[in-house]
MARGU-112621 format. One record per residue (C-alpha): residue number from 1; residue in one letter; x, y, z. Coordinates in nm, 2 decimals. Example, Ala and Ser with C-alpha at 12.3 -4.5 7.8 and 13.67 -1.06 7.14 Angstrom:
// MARGU-112621
@num->1; residuo->A; east->1.23; north->-0.45; up->0.78 .
@num->2; residuo->S; east->1.37; north->-0.11; up->0.71 .
This chain:
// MARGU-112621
@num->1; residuo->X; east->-1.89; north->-1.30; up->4.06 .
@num->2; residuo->X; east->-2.19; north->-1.48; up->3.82 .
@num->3; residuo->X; east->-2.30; north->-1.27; up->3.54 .
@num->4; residuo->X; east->-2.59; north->-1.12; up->3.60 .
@num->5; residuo->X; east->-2.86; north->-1.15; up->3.30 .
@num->6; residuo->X; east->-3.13; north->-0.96; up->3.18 .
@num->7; residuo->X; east->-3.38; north->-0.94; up->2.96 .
@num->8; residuo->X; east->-3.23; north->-0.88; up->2.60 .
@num->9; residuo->X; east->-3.37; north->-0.87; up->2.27 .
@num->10; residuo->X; east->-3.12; north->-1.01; up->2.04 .
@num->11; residuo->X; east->-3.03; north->-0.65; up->1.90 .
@num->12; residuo->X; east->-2.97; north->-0.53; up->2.18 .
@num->13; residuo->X; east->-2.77; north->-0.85; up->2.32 .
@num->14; residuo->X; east->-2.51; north->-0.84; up->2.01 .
@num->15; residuo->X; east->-2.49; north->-0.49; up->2.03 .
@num->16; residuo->X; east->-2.25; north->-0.62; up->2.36 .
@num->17; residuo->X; east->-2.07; north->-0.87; up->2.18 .
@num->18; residuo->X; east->-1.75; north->-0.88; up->1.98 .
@num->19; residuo->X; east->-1.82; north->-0.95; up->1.61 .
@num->20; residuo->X; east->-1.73; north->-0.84; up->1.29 .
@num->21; residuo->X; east->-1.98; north->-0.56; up->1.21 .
@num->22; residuo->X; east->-2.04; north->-0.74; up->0.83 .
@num->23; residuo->X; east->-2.14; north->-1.03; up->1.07 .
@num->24; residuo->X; east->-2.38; north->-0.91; up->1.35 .
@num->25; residuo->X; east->-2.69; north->-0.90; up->1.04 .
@num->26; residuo->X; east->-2.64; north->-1.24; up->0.97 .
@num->27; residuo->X; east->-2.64; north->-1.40; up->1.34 .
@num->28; residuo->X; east->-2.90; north->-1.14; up->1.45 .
@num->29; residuo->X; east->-3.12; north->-1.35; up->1.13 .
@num->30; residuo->X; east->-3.07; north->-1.65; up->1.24 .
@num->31; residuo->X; east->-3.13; north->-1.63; up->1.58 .
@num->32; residuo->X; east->-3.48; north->-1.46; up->1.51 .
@num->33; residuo->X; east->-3.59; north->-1.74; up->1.29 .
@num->34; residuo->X; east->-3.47; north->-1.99; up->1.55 .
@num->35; residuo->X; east->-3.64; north->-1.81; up->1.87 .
@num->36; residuo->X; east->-3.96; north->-1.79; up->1.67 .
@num->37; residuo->X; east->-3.95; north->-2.18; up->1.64 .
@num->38; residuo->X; east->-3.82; north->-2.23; up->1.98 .
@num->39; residuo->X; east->-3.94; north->-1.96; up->2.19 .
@num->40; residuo->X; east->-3.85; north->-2.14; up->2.51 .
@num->41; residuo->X; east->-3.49; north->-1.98; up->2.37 .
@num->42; residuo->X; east->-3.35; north->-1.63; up->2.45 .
@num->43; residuo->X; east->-3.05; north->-1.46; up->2.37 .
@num->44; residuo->X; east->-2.80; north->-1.32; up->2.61 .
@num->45; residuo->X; east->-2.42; north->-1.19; up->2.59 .
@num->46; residuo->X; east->-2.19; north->-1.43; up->2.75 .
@num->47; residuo->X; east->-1.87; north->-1.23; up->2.87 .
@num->48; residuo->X; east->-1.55; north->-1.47; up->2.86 .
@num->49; residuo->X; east->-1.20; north->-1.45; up->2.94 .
@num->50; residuo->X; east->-0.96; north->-1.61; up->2.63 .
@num->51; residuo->X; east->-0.59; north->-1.56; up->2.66 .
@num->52; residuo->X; east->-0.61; north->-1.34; up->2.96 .
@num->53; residuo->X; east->-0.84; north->-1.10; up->2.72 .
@num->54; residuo->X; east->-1.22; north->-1.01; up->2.80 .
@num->55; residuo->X; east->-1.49; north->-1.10; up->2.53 .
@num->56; residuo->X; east->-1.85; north->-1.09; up->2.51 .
@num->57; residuo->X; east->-2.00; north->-1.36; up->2.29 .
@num->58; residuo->X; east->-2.36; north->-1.39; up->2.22 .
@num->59; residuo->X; east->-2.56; north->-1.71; up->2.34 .
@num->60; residuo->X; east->-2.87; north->-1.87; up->2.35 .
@num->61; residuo->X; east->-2.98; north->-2.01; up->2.65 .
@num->62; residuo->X; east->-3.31; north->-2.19; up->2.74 .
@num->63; residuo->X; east->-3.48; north->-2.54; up->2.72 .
@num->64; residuo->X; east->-3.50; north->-2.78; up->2.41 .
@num->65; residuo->X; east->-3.85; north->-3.04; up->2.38 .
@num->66; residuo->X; east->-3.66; north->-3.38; up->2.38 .
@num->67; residuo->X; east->-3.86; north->-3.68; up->2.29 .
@num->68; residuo->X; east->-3.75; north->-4.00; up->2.48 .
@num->69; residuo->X; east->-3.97; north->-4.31; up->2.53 .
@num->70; residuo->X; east->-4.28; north->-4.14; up->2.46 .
@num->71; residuo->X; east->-4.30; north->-3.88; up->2.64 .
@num->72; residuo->X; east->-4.10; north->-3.49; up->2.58 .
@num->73; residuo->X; east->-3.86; north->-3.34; up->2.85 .
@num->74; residuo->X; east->-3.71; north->-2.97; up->2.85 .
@num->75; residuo->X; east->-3.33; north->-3.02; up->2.85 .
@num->76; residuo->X; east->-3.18; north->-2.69; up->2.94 .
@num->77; residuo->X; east->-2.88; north->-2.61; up->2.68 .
@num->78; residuo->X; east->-2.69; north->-2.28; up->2.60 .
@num->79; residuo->X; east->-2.55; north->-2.23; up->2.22 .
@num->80; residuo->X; east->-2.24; north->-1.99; up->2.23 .
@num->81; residuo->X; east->-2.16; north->-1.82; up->1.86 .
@num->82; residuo->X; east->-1.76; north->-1.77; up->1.82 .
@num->83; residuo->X; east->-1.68; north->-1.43; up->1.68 .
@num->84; residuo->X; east->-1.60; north->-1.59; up->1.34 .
@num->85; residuo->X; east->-1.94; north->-1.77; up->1.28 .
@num->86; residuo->X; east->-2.05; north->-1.89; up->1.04 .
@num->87; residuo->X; east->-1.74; north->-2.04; up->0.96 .
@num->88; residuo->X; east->-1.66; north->-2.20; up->1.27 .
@num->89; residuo->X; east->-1.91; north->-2.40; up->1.51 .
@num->90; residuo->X; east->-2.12; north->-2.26; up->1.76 .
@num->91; residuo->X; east->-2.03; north->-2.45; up->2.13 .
@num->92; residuo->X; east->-2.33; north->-2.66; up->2.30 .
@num->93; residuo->X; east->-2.37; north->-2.71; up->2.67 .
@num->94; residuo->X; east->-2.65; north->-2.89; up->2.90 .
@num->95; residuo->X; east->-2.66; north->-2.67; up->3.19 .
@num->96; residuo->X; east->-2.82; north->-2.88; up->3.46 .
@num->97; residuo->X; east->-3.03; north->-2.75; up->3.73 .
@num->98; residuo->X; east->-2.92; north->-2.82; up->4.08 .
@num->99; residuo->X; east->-3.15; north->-3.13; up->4.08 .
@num->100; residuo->X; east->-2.98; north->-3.27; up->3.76 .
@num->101; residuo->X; east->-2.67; north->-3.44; up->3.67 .
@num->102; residuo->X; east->-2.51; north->-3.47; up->3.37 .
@num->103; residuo->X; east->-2.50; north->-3.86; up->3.22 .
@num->104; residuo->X; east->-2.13; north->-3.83; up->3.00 .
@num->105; residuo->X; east->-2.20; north->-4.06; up->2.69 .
@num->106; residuo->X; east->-2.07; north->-4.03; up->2.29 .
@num->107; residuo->X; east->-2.27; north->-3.70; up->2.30 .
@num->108; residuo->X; east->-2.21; north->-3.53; up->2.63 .
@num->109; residuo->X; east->-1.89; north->-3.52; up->2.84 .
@num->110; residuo->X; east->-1.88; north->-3.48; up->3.24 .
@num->111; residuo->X; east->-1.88; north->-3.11; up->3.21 .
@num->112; residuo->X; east->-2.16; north->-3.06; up->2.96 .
@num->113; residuo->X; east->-1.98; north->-3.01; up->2.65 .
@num->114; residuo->X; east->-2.21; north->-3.18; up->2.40 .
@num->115; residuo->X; east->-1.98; north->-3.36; up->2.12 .
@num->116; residuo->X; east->-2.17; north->-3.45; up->1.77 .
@num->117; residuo->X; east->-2.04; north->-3.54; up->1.43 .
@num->118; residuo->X; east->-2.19; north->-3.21; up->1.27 .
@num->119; residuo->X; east->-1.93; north->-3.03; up->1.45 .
@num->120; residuo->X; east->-1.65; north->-3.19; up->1.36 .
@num->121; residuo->X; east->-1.77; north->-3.16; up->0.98 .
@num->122; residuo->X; east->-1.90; north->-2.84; up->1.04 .
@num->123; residuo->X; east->-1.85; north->-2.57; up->0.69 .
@num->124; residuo->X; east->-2.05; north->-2.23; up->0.63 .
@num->125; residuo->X; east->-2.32; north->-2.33; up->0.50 .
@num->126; residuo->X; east->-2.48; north->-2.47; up->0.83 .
@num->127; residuo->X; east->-2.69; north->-2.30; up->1.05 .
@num->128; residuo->X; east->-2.87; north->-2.38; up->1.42 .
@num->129; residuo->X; east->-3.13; north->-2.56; up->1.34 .
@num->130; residuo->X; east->-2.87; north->-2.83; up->1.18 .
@num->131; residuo->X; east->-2.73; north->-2.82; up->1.53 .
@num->132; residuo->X; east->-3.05; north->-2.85; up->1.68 .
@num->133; residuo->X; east->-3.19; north->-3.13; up->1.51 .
@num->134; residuo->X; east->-2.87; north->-3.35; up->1.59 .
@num->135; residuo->X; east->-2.87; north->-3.23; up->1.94 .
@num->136; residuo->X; east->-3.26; north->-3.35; up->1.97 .
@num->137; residuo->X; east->-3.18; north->-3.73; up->1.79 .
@num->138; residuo->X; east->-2.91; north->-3.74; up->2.01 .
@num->139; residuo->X; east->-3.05; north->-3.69; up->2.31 .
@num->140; residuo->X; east->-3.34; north->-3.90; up->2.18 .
@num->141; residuo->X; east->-3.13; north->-4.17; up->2.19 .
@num->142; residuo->X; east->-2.98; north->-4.13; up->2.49 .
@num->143; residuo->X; east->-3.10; north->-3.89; up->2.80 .
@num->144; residuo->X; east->-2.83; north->-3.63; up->2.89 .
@num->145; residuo->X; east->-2.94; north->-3.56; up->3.25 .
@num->146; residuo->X; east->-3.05; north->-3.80; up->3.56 .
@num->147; residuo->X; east->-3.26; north->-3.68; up->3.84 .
@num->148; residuo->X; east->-3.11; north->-3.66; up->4.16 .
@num->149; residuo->X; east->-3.23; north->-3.95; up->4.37 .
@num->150; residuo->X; east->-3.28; north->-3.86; up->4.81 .
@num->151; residuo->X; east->-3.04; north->-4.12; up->4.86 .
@num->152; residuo->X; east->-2.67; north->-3.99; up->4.76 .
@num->153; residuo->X; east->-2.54; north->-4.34; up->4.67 .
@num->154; residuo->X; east->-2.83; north->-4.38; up->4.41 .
@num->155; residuo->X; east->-2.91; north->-4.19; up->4.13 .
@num->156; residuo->X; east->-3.26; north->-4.23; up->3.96 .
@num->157; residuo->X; east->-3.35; north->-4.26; up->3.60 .
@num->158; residuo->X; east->-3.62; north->-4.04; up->3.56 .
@num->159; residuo->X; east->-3.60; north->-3.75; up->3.35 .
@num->160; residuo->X; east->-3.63; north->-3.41; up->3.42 .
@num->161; residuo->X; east->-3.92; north->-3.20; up->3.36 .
@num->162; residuo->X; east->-4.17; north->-3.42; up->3.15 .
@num->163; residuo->X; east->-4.38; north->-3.20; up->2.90 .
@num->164; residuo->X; east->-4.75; north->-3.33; up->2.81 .
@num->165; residuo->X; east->-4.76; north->-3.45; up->2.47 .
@num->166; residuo->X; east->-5.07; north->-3.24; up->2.39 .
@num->167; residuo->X; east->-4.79; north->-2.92; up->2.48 .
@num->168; residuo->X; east->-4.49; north->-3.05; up->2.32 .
@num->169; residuo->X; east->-4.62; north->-2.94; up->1.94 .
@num->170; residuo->X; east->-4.63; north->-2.61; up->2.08 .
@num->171; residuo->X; east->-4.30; north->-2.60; up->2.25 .
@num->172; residuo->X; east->-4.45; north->-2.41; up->2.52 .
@num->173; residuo->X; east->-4.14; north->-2.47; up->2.77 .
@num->174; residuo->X; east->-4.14; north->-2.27; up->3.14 .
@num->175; residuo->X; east->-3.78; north->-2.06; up->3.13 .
@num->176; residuo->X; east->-3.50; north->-2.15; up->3.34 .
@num->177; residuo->X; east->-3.41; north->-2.02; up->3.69 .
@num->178; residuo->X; east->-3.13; north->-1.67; up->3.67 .
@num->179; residuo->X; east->-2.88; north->-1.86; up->3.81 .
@num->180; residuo->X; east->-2.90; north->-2.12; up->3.60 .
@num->181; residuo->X; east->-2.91; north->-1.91; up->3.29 .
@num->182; residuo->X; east->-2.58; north->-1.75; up->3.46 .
@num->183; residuo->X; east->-2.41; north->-2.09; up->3.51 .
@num->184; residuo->X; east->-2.01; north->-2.06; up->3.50 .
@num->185; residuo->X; east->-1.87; north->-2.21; up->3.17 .
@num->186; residuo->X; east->-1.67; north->-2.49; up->3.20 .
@num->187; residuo->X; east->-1.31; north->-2.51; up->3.15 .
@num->188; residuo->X; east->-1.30; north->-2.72; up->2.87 .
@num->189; residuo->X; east->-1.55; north->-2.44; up->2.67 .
@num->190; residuo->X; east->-1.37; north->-2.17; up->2.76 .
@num->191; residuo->X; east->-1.01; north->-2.41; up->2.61 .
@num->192; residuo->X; east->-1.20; north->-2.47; up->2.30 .
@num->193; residuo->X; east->-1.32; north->-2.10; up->2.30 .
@num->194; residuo->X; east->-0.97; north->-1.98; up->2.32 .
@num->195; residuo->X; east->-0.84; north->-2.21; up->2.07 .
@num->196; residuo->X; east->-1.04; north->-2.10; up->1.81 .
@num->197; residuo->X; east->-0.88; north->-1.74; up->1.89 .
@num->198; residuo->X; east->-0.56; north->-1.85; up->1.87 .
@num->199; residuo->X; east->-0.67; north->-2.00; up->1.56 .
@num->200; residuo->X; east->-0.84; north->-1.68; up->1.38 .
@num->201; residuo->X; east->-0.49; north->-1.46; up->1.52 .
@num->202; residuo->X; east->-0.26; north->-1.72; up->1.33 .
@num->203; residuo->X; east->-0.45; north->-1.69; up->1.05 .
@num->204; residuo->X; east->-0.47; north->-1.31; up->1.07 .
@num->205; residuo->X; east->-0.10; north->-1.29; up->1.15 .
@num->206; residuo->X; east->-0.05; north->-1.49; up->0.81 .
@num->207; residuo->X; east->-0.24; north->-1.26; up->0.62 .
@num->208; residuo->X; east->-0.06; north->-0.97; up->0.73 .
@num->209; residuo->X; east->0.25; north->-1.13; up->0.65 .
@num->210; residuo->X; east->0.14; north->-1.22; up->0.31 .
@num->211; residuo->X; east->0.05; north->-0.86; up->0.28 .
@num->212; residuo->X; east->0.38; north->-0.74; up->0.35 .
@num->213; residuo->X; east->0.56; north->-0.99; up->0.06 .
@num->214; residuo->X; east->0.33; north->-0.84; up->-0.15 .
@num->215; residuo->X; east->0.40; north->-0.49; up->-0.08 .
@num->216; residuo->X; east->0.77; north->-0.59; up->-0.06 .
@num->217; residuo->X; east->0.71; north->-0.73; up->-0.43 .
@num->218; residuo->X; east->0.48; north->-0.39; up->-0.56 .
@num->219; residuo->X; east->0.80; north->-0.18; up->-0.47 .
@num->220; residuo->X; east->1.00; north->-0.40; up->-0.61 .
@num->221; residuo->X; east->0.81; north->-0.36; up->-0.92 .
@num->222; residuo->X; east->0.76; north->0.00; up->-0.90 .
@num->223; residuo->X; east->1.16; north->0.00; up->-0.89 .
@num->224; residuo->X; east->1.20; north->-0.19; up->-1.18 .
@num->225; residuo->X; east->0.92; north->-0.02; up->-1.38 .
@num->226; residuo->X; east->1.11; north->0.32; up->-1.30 .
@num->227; residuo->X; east->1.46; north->0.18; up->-1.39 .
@num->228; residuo->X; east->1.31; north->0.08; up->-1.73 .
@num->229; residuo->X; east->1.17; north->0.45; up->-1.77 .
@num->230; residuo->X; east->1.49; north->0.58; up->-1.72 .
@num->231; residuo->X; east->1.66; north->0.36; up->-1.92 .
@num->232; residuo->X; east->1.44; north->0.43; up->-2.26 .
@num->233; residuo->X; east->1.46; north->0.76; up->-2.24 .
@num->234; residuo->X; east->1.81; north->0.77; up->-2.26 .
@num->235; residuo->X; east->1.78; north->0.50; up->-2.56 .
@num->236; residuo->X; east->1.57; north->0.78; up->-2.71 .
@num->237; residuo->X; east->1.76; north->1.05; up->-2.66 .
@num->238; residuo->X; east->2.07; north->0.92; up->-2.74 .
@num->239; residuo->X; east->2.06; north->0.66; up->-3.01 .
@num->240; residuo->X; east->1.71; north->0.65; up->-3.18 .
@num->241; residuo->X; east->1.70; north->0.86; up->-3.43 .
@num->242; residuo->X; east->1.39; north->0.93; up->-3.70 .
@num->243; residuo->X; east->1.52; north->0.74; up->-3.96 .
@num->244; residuo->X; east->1.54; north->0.41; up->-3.67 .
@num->245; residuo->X; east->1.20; north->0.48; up->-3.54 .
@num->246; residuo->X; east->1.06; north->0.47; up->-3.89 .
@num->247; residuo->X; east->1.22; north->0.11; up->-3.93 .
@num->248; residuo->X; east->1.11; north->0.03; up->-3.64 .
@num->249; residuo->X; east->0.72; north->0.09; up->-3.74 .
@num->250; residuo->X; east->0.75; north->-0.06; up->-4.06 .
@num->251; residuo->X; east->0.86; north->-0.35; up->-3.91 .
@num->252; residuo->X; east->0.58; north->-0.37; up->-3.62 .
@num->253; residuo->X; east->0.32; north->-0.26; up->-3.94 .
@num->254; residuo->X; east->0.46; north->-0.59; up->-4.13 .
@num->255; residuo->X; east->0.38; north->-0.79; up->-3.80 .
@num->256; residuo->X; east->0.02; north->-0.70; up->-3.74 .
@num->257; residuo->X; east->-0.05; north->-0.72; up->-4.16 .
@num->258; residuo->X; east->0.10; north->-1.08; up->-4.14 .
@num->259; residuo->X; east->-0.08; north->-1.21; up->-3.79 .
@num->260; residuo->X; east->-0.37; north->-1.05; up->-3.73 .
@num->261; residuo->X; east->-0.46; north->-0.85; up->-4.00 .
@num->262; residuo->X; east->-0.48; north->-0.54; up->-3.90 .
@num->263; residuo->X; east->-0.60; north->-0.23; up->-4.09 .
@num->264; residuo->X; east->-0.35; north->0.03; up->-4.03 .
@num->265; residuo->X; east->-0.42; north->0.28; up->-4.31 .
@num->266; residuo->X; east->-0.55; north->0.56; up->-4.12 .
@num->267; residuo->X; east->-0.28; north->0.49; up->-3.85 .
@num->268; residuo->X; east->0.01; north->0.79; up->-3.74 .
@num->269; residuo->X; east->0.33; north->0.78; up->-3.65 .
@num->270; residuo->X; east->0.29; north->0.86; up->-3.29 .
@num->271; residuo->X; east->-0.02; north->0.56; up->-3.32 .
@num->272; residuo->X; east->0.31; north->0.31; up->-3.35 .
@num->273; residuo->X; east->0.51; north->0.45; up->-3.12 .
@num->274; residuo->X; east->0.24; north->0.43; up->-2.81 .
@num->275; residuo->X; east->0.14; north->0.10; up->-2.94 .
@num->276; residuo->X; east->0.54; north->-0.03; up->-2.88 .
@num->277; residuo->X; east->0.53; north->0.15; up->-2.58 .
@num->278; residuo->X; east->0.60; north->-0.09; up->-2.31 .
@num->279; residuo->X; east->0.42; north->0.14; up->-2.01 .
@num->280; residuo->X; east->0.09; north->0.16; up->-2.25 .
@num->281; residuo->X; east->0.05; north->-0.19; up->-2.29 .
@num->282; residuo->X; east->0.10; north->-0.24; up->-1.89 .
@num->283; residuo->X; east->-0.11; north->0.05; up->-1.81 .
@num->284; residuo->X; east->-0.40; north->-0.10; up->-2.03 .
@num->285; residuo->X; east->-0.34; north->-0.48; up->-1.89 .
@num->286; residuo->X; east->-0.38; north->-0.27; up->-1.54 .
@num->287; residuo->X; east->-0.68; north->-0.04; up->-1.65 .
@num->288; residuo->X; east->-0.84; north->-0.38; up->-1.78 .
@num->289; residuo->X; east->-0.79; north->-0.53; up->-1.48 .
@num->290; residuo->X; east->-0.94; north->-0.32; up->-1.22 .
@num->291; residuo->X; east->-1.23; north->-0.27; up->-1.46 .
@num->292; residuo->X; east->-1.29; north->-0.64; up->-1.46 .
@num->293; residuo->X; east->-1.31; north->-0.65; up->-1.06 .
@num->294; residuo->X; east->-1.52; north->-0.37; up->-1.05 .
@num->295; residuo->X; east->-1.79; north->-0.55; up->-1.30 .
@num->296; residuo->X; east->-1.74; north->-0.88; up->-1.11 .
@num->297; residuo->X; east->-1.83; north->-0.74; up->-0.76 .
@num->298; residuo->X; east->-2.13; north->-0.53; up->-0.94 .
@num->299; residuo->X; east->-2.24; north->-0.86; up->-1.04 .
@num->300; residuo->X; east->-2.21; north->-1.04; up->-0.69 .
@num->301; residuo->X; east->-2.43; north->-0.75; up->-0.56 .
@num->302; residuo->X; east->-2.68; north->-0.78; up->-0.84 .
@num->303; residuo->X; east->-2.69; north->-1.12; up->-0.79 .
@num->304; residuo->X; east->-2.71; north->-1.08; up->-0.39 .
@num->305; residuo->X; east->-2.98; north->-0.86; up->-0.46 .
@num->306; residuo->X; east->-3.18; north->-1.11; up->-0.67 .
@num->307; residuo->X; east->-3.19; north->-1.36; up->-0.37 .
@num->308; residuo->X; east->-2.90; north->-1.59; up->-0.55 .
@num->309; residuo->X; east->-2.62; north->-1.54; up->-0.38 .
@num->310; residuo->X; east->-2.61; north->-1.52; up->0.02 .
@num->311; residuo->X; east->-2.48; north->-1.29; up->0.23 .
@num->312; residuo->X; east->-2.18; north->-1.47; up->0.39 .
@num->313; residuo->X; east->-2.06; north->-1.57; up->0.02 .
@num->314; residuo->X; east->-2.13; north->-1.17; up->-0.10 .
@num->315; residuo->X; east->-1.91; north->-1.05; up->0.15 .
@num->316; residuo->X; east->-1.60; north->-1.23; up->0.13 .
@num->317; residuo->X; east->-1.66; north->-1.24; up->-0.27 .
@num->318; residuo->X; east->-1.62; north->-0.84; up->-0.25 .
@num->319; residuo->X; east->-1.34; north->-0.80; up->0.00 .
@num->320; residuo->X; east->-1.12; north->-1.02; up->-0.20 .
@num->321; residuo->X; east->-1.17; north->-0.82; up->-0.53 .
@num->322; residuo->X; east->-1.19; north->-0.51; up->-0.33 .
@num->323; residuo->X; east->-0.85; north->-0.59; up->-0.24 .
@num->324; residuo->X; east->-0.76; north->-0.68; up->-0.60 .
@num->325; residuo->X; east->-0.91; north->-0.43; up->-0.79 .
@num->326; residuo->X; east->-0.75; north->-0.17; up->-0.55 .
@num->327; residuo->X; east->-0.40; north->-0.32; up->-0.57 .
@num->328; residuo->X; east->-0.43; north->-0.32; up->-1.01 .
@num->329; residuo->X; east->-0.54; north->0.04; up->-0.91 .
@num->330; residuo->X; east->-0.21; north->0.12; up->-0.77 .
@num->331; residuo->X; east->-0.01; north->-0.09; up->-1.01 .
@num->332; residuo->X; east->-0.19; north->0.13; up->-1.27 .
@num->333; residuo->X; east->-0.11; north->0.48; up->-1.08 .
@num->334; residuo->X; east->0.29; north->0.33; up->-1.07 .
@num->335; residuo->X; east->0.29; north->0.27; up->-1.45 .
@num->336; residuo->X; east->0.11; north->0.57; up->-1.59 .
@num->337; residuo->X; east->0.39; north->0.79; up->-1.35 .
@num->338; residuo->X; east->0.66; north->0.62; up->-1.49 .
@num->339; residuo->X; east->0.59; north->0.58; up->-1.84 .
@num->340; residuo->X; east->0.45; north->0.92; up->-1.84 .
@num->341; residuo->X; east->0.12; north->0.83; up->-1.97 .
@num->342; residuo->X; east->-0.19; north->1.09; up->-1.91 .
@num->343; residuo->X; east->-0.50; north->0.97; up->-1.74 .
C-alpha cells in the first residue's frame, strides 16, 4: 500500500524519523534554509524497509527550476537524508509524473537514481544546496525527463512543465500531485539505502569490539597495578628498614640537586617517600589527564559558542574526549585504590 503523505512541517516530519537525536537540530537547519530558497520543496518522512527492518527517513520532495535552452522547467526530484548525515550523501531521485519518462544519461539512470561526482566525493562539510546546484548544471546540460508523445512508438522532446522567465527568479513552482509525492522507491535506492546500514553496523560492531580490547586491557592493568601493591608492601614490611629508606631519600635528594635543581630544604621525610611512590606519580599522570580533557571540551564549547567551530565538529570533538577523560577517570579511581592514596 503507497504511503500516504501529509502536510508536515519539518519538526514535525523528523520527529518520525530515525536519527541520532545530536543530529535532528542540524538537518532540521538545513532543510529550513533550503525550503526558504526553494519553496516549491517540502519535507516528508519516507518509511523504508533495509535488511528486513522498518525505517523512517526524512525527505524532501517537490520541483526544482531547471534552466535549458532558454527557457526553465520544474523537474520533480525527492532528496532522502540517511540516518548518518552529514557524513554520508543524501540519495537523489526524478520522480516523473505519469506523462514523463526518465532520459538515463551520465546523471540519471533508468530508475531515477541521479548519479554526480559530488557524491562520490562527498565529506561533512557539504550541505544541499552543493547538491542542488550540481543537480541544476546537470540537468542544464542534459534534460532528465521527455514528454510522452500520443504515439507509443515516438517519444517527443519537449520538456515538461515550462516556467515563464519573468516567474523562474521567484521559483514560484505549482506542487506535485499525492501520488506522485508517494511514488514507490526504486530498488536500486532502497540497495544503496541498505548498504549504507550495513555499513554504519560494521562500523559500530568494530567499535564495540574495540571497546571490549580496551576493557580487556584496563583489567588487565588494574591486575597488574594491584599485584604491584601487594608486592611493595611486603617489600616494606619485610625488608625496608629506616636506616634503607633514609638511603634511599638521600639518594633521590642527590638526583633532583644534580638534574633539575630542586630546592628541597623545607622537604620531609614522608615528602620523599610519596614522591618515589610509584601509585602517586600514576595517580597524578591520571588526575592530569582527565583535567586536560575536561579543559579541551570546555574550550570546543566556548569556541562553539563564539560561532568558530560548527556543530557536527563540536559533537564528535566532545564524545571522543568524553570517552577519554572518563576512561583516565577510572584508570585514576584503579590507582588511588590500590596504592592507597586519599582523594
Amino acid at each position: 500500500m503507497a504511503y500516504q503523505y501529509q502536510n508536515f512541517t519539518v519538526e514535525s516530519a523528523i520527529m518520525q524519523c530515525h536519527y541520532e537525536p545530536q543530529c535532528k537540530p542540524y538537518i532540521v537547519n538545513e532543510l529550513h534554509q533550503v525550503i526558504m530558497k526553494y519553496p516549491s520543496l517540502s519535507a516528508r518522512p519516507t518509511p523504508l524497509m533495509i535488511s528486513n527492518q522498518s525505517f523512517t527517513f526524512i525527505c524532501l520532495d517537490g520541483t526544482l527550476p531547471i534552466p535549458f535552452k532558454q527557457n526553465y522547467y520544474n523537474i520533480p526530484v525527492r532528496i532522502i537524508y540517511p540516518n548518518q548525515y552529514p557524513h554520508y550523501a543524501p540519495l537523489v531521485r526524478v520522480i516523473p509524473s505519469a506523462e514523463m519518462i526518465i532520459k538515463p544519461s551520465e546523471y540519471i539512470d533508468e530508475d531515477g537514481n541521479v548519479k554526480l561526482d559530488l557524491f562520490r566525493s562527498w565529506s561533512y562539510q557539504r550541505n544541499t544546496f552543493n547538491i542542488i546546484d550540481e543537480v541544476v548544471r546537470a540537468f542544464s546540460i542534459k534534460m532528465p525527463v521527455f514528454k510522452k508523445s500520443n504515439n507509443p512508438s515516438n517519444v517527443s522532446p519537449a520538456q515538461p512543465n515550462i516556467i515563464p522567465p519573468q516567474q523562474a527568479s521567484r521559483m514560484a513552482q505549482e506542487p506535485q500531485s499525492q501520488n506522485q509525492q508517494a511514488g514507490a522507491l526504486s530498488q536500486t535506492t532502497i540497495q544503496k539505502l541498505n548498504d549504507t546500514y550495513r555499513k554504519v553496523i560494521k562500523e559500530l560492531t568494530t567499535e564495540i569490539d574495540e571497546l571490549k580490547i580496551e576493557n580487556v586491557n584496563l583489567e588487565k592493568m588494574k591486575n597488574e597495578i594491584v599485584a604491584a601493591g601487594s608486592q611493595t608492601s611486603q617489600e616494606f614490611s619485610s625488608h625496608f628498614k629506616e636506616g634503607q629508606i633514609r638511603g634511599e631519600i638521600n639518594r633521590i635528594n642527590d638526583w633532583i640537586i644534580e638534574a633539575n635543581n630542586f630546592s628541597t630544604e623545607n622537604w620531609k621525610p614522608e615528602d620523599y617517600l610519596e614522591f618515589n611512590n610509584e601509585y602517586a606519580n600514576q595517580y597524578l599522570q591520571a588526575k592530569s589527564a582527565e583535567l586536560a580533557y575536561g579543559e579541551l571540551i570546555n574550550n570546543i564549547v566556548s569556541g562553539f559558542n563564539s560561532g568558530v567551530i560548527q556543530a557536527q565538529d563540536m559533537v564528535k570533538s566532545i564524545k571522543d574526549l568524553s570517552t577519554k577523560q572518563f576512561m583516565a577517570a577510572r584508570l585514576k579511581e584503579k590507582i588511588m585504590k590500590a596504592g592507597g592514596i586519599a582523594g
